[in-house]
Structures are given as C-alpha cells and as structure tokens.
N, C-alpha and C positions, 0 to 999 in steps of 0.2 A: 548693692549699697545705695546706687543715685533711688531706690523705690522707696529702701526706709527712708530717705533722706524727705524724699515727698511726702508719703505718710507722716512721719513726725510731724513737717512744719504745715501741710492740710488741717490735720488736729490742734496744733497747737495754735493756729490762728482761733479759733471760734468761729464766732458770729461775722468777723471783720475778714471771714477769707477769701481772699483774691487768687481764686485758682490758677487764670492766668499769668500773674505776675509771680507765682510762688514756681511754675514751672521755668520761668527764665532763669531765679534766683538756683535751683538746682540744676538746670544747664549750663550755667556760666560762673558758678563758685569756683569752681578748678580753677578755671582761667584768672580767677580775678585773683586768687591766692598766689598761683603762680607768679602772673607779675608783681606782686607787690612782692614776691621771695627777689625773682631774678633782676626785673629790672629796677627796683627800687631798695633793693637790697635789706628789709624787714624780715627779720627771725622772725619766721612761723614752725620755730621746730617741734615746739610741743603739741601733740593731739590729746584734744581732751575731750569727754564727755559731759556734757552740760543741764538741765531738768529740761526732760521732753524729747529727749536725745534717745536712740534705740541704743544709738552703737556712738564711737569715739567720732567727732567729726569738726570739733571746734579747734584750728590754728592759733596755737597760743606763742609767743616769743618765751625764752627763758626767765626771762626776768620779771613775768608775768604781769608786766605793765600795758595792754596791750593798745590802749589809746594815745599814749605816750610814744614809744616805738613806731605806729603807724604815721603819727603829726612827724614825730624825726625824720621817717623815711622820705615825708611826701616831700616838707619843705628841701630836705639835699637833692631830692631829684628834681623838684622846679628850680633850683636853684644853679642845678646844673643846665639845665637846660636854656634858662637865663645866660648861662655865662658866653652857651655856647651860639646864643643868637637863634635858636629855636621856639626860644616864649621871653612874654614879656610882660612882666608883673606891673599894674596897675593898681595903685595905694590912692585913697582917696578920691576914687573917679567918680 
C-alpha cells in the first residue's frame, strides 16, 4: 500500500516533484492521521479514493466537511491545552 501511495503522489507531482519531501509525506501520513483521529479527536472515518489515487487512501470525516472539522478539532485541542497551562495563544503579537 505505502509503494502505490509513492507512485501515485511521484506521478502526480509533475515537473514540481520533490522526491525527498514526498517520501516523508508517505512515511508519516499514518502518524499524522492518527493524531489528529486520537488526540485531537477529528472524524477521519470515511476512506475515500480521490483522482490520481490507485487505491482508497484519503480520511474523510462523515460530514464530509473536512477543512471545517480539522479547524474545529485543532482550535478545542489548543484550547485545551491553553486551559491546561501547556500553551499559550498569542493574538496580535
């Protein structure tokens, strides 16, 4: 699975492809899905397949908003972590 996933996004880049950066991006997508399911608590239930795609591999939320959901998720977890004295949000610095 992680070889289509290279192949796909190698091809799909063009002219603009970054061999190197596209190998992180498929080493570290799990991970970054992951937290954003576990610790930030974003529906990625749905798998979908998207153009350029071999196989299903795009995390969608149900509600298929998915820029929407990922801004909700981030702000309640910095906001938690705000509360908890672990970060500290800086507005107009």
């Amino acid at each position: 699975q992680l070889e289509s996933f290279l192949s796909d996004t190698l091809r799909s880049a063009g002219e603009s492809v970054r061999p190197d950066l596209i190998k992180v991006l498929v080493k570290e997508s799990s991970s970054a899905v992951s937290w954003l399911k576990e610790r930030v608590g974003v529906d990625l239930s749905l798998l979908s397949q998207l153009g350029g795609h071999s196989a299903e591999r795009t995390h969608r939320p149900s509600t298929g908003m998915v820029g929407a959901e990922l801004m909700y998720g981030m702000r309640k977890a910095v906001r938690s972590y705000e509360g908890t004295g672990q970060a500290k949000v800086l507005l107009n610095s």
